[in-house]
N, C-alpha and C positions, 0 to 999 in steps of 0.2 A: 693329659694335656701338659705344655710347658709350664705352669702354674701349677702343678702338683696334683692337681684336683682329678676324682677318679669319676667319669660323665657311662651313666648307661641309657639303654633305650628299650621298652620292651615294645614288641609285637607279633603277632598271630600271622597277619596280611603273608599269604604263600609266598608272592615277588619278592617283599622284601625280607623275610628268611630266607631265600634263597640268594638273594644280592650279598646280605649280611654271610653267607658262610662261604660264596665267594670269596668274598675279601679276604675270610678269614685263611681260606689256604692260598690264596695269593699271595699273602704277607706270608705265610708258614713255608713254602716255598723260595720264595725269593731271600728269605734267610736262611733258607739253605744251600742257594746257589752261593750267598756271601761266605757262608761259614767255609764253603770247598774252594772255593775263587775269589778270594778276598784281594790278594796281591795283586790279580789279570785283569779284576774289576776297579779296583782302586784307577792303576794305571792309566785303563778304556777310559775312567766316566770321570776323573777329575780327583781323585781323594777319597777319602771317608767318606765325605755327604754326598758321595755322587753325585754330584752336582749337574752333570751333563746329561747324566741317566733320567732325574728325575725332570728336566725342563723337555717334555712330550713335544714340544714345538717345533723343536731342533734334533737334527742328526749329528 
């Protein structure tokens, strides 16, 4: 978290191991389309914090 602090969650429930490792190569991925295309994406989405990228609302 931005406060430092390290937050876990455990659980069994199928859906949500399966949601949870979703995410998990979602994010494992999309850092690695950063690490290849960092300059193309910068550019596209607004900067470092991709900013354009991350507001889902907008094109």
């Amino acid at each position: 978290s931005e406060s430092g602090q390290v937050r876990g969650i455990y659980t069994s429930h199928p859906s949500l191991v399966e949601l949870a490792m979703d995410y998990m190569k979602h994010e494992i991925y999309t850092t690695k389309m950063y690490d290849r295309f960092a300059k193309e994406m910068d550019r596209k989405f607004g900067g470092k914090n991709l900013k354009k990228l991350r507001d889902v609302w907008k094109d």
